[in-house]
MOPAC internal coordinates of N, CA, C and O (Angstrom, degrees):
PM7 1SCF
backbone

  N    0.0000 0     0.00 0     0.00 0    0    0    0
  C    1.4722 1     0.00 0     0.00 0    1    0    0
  C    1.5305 1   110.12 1     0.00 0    2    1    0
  O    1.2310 1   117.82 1   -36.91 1    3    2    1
  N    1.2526 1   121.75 1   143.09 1    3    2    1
  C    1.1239 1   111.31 1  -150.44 1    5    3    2
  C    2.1966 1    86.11 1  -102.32 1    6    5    3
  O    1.2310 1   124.30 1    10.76 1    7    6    5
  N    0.9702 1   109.36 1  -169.24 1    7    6    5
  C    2.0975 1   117.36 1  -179.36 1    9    7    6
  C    1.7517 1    88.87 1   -82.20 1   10    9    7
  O    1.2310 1   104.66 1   147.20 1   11   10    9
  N    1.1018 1   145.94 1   -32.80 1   11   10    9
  C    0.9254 1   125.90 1  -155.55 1   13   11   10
  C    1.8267 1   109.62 1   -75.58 1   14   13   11
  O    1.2310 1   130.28 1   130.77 1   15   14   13
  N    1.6475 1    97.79 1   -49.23 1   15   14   13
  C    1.5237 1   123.14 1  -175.60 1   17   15   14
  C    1.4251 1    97.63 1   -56.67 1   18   17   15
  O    1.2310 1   116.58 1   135.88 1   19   18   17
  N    1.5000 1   124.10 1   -44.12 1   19   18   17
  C    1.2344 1   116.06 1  -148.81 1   21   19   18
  C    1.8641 1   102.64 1   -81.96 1   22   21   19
  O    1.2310 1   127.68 1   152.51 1   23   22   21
  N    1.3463 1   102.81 1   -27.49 1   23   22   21
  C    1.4008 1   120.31 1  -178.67 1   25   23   22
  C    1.9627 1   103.25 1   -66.87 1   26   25   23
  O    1.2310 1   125.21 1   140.07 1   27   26   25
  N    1.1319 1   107.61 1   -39.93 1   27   26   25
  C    1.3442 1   112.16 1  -176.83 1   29   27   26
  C    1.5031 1   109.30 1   -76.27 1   30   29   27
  O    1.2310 1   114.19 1   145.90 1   31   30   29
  N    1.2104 1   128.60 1   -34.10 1   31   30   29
  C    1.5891 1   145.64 1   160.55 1   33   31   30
  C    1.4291 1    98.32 1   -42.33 1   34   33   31
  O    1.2310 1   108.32 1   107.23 1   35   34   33
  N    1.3197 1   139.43 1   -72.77 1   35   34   33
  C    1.3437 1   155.53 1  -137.55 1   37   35   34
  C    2.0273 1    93.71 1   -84.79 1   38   37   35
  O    1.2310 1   125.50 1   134.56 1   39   38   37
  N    1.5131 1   107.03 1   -45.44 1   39   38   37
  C    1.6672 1    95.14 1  -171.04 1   41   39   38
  C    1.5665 1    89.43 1   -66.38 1   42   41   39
  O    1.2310 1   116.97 1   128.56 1   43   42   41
  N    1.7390 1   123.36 1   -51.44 1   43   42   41
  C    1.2558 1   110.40 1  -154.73 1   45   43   42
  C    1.5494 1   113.70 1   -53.09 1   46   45   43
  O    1.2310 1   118.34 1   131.99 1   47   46   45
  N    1.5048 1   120.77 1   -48.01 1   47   46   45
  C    1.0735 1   111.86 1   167.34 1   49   47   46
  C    1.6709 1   139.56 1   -56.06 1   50   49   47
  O    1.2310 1   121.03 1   177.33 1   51   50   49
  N    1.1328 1   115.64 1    -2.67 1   51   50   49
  C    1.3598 1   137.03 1   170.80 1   53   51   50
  C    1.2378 1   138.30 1   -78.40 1   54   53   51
  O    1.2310 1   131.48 1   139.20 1   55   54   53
  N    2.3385 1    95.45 1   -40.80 1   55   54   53
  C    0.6687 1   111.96 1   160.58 1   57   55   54
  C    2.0518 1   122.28 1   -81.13 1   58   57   55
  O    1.2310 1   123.05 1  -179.08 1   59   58   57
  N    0.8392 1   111.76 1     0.92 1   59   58   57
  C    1.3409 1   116.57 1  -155.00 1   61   59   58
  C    1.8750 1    86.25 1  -118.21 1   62   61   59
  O    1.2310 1   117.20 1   153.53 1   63   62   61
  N    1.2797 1   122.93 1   -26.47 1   63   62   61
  C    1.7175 1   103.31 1   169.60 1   65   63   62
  C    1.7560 1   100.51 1   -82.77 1   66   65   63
  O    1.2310 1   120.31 1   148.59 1   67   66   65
  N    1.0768 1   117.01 1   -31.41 1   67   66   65
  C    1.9348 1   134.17 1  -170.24 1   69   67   66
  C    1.8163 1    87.21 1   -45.87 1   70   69   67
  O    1.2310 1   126.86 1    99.75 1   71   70   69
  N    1.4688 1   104.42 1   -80.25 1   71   70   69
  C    1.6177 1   114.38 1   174.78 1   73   71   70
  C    1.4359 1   122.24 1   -23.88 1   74   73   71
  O    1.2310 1   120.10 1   119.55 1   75   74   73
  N    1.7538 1   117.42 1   -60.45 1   75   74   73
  C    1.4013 1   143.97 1   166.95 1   77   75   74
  C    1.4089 1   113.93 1   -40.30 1   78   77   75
  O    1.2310 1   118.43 1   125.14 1   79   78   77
  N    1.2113 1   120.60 1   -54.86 1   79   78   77
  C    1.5041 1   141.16 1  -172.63 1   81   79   78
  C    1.6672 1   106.00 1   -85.45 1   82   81   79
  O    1.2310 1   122.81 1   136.28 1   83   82   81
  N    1.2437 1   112.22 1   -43.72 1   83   82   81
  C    1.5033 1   117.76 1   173.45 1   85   83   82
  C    1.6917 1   104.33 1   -64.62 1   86   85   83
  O    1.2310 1   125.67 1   134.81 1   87   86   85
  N    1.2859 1   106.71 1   -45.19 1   87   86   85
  C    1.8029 1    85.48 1  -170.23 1   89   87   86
  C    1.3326 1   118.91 1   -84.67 1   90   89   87
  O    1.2310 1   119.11 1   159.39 1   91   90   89
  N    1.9655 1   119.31 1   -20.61 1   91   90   89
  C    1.1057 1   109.43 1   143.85 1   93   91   90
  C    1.2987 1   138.76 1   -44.23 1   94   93   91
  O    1.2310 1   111.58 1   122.43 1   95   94   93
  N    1.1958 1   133.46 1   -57.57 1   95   94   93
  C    1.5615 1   129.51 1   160.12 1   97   95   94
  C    1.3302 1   119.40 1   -55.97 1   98   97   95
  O    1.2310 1   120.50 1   174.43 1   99   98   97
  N    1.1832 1   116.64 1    -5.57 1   99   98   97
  C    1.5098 1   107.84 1   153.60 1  101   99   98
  C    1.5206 1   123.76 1   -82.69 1  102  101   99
  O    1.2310 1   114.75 1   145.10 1  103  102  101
  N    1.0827 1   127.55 1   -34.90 1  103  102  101
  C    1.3142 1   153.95 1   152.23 1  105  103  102
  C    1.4886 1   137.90 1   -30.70 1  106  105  103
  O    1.2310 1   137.42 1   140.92 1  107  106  105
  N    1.6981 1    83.86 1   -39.08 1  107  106  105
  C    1.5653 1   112.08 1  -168.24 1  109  107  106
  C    1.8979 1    91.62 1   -95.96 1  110  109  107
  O    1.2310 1   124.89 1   138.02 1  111  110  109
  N    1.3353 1   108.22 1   -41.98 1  111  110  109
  C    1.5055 1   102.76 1  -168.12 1  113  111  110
  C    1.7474 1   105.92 1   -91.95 1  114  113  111
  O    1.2310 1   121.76 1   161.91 1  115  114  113
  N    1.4101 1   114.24 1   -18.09 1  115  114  113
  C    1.7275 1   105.57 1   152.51 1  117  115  114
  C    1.4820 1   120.09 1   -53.83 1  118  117  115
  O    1.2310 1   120.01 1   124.37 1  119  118  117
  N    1.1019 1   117.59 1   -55.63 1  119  118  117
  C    1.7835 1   132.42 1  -168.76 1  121  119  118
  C    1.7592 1    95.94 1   -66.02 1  122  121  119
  O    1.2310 1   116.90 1   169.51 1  123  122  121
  N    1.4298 1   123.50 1   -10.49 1  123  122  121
  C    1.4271 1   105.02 1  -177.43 1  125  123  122
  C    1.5101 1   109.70 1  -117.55 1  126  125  123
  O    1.2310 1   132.75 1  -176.11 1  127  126  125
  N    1.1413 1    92.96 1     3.89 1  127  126  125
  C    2.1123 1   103.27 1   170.35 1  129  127  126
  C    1.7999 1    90.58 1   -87.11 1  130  129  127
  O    1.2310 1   120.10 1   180.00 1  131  130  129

């Protein structure tokens, strides 16, 4: 794998817990209003 792929591997997954974690805390602070 070359630095470029592996660098692009690393945002997607980052971006894809960011999303995960973002809609939980959205979730978490609806259910407490």
């Amino acid at each position: 794998m070359s630095f470029l792929q592996i660098t692009c591997a690393i945002c997607t997954l980052i971006c894809l817990a960011w999303f995960f974690l973002e809609g939980h805390v959205i979730n978490f602070v609806r259910s407490r209003k």
